[in-house]
C-alpha positions as CSV (number, residue, x, y, z in Angstrom):
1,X,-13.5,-2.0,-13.7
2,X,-15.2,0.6,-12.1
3,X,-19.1,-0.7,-12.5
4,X,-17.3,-4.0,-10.6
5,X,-15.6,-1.8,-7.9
6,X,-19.1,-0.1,-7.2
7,X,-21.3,-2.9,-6.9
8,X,-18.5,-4.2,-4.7
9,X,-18.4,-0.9,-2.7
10,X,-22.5,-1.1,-2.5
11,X,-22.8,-4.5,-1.4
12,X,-20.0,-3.8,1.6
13,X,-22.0,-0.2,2.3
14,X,-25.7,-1.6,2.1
15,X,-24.2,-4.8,4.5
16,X,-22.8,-1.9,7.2
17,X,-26.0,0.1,7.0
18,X,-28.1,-2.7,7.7
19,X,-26.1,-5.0,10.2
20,X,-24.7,-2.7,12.1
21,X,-24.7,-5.0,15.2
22,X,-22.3,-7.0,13.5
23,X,-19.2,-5.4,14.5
24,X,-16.9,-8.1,13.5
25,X,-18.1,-8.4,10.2
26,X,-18.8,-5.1,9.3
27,X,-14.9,-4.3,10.4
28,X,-14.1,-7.2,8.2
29,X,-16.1,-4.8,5.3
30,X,-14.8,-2.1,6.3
31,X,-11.1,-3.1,5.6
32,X,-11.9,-3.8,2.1
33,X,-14.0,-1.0,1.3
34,X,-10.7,0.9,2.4
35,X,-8.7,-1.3,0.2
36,X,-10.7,-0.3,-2.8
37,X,-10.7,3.1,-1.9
38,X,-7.0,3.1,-2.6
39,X,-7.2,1.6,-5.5
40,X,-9.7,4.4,-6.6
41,X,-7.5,7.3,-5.2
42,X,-4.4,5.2,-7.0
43,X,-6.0,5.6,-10.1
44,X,-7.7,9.3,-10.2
45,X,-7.4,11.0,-7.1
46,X,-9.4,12.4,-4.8
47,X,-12.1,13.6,-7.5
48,X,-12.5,9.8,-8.2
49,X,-13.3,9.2,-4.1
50,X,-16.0,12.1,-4.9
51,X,-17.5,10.7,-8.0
52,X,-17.8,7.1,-6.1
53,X,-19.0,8.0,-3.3
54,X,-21.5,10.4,-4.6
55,X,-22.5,7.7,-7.3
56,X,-23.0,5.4,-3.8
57,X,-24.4,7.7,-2.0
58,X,-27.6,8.3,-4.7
59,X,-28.0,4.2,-5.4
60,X,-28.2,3.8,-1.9
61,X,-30.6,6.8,-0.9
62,X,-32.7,5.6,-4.0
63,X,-32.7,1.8,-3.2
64,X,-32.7,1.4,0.6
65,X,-33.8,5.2,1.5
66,X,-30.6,5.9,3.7
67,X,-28.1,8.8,3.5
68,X,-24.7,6.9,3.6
69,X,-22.6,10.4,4.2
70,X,-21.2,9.5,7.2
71,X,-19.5,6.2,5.8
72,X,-17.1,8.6,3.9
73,X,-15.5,8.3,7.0
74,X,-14.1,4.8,6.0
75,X,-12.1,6.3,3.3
76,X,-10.6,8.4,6.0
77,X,-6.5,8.3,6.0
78,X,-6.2,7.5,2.2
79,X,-5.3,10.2,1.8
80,X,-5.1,14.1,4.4
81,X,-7.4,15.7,1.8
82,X,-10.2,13.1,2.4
83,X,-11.0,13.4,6.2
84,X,-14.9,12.8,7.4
């Protein structure tokens, strides 16, 4: 499940990085990439948000050459110890 929640999580960070004009969609994106992030704090906490994100964060640094640090902000209100 995991493997399926990060390509998921990729394809909705890698569409936000690079359509950024796209406000409605990208809000849209952003929705569920908070939606999954629930799930993922459901299930392991708040070291599970860090493992994702920093699994996320290398793919997309080594496949598009972008630092997606300040999308951990879309996690933000899952729970008070995540807060970008």
């Amino acid at each position: 499940m995991d493997a399926y929640l990060e390509e998921e999580l990729y394809d909705i960070l890698t569409f936000g990085i690079t359509n950024s004009n796209e406000l409605e969609k990208v809000e849209s994106q952003k929705k569920r990439f908070f939606e999954i992030g629930q799930e993922i704090y459901a299930d392991g906490g708040i070291e599970a948000l860090e493992n994702m994100f920093f699994v996320l964060n290398n793919r997309i640094d080594g496949e598009i050459n972008t630092d997606a640090s300040k999308y951990k902000s879309w996690w933000n209100g899952i729970t008070e110890k995540w807060n970008f």
